[in-house]
C-alpha positions in Angstrom: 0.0 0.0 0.0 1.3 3.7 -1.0 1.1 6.4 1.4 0.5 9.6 0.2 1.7 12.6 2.4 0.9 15.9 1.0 3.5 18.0 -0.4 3.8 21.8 0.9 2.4 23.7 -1.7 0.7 27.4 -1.4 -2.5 28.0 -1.7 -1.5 30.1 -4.9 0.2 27.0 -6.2 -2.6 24.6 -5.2 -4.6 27.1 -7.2 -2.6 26.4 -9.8 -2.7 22.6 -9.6 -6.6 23.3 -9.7 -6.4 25.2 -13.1 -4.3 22.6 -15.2 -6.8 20.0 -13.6 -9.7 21.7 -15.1 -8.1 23.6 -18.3 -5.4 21.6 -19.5 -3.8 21.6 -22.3 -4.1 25.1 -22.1 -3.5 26.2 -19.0 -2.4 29.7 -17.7 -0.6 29.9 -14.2 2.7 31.3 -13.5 6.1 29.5 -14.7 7.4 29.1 -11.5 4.5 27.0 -10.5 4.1 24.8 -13.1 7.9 23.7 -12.8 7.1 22.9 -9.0 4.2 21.2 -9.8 6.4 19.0 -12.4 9.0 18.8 -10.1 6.3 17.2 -7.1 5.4 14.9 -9.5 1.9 16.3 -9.2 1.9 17.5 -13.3 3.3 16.2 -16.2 4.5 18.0 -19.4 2.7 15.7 -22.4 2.6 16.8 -26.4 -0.9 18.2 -25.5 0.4 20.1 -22.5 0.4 19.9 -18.5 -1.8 17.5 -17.0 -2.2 16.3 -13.6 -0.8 12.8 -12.5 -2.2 10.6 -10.5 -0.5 12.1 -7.4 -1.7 15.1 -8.1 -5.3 13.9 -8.6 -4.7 12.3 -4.9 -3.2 15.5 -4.0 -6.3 17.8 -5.1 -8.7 14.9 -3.6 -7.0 14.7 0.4 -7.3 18.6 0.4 -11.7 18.8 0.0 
């Protein structure tokens, strides 16, 4: 069994996790965020665009 702890992330960033969730492949949220999101493993960068992984479906999910 995985567990998942969540990863510090502002609530400007969490925001941010939110919009490529619901927008992508075209989402617009600061540079800086999207490479932490990649880099958390939360977002990944695909030939359509950033969309959310797995993780960071768990991740959006453990924070309602």
């Amino acid at each position: 069994m995985t567990m998942h702890t969540p990863k510090l992330l502002t609530p400007e960033e969490f925001a941010s996790l939110i919009e490529v969730a619901i927008t992508s492949p075209t989402p617009v949220i600061p540079a800086p965020h999207l490479a932490k999101l990649i880099m958390l493993g939360y977002v990944t960068e695909t030939a359509k665009g950033p969309v959310v992984t797995g993780d960071g479906l768990i991740r959006i999910t453990e924070s309602e």
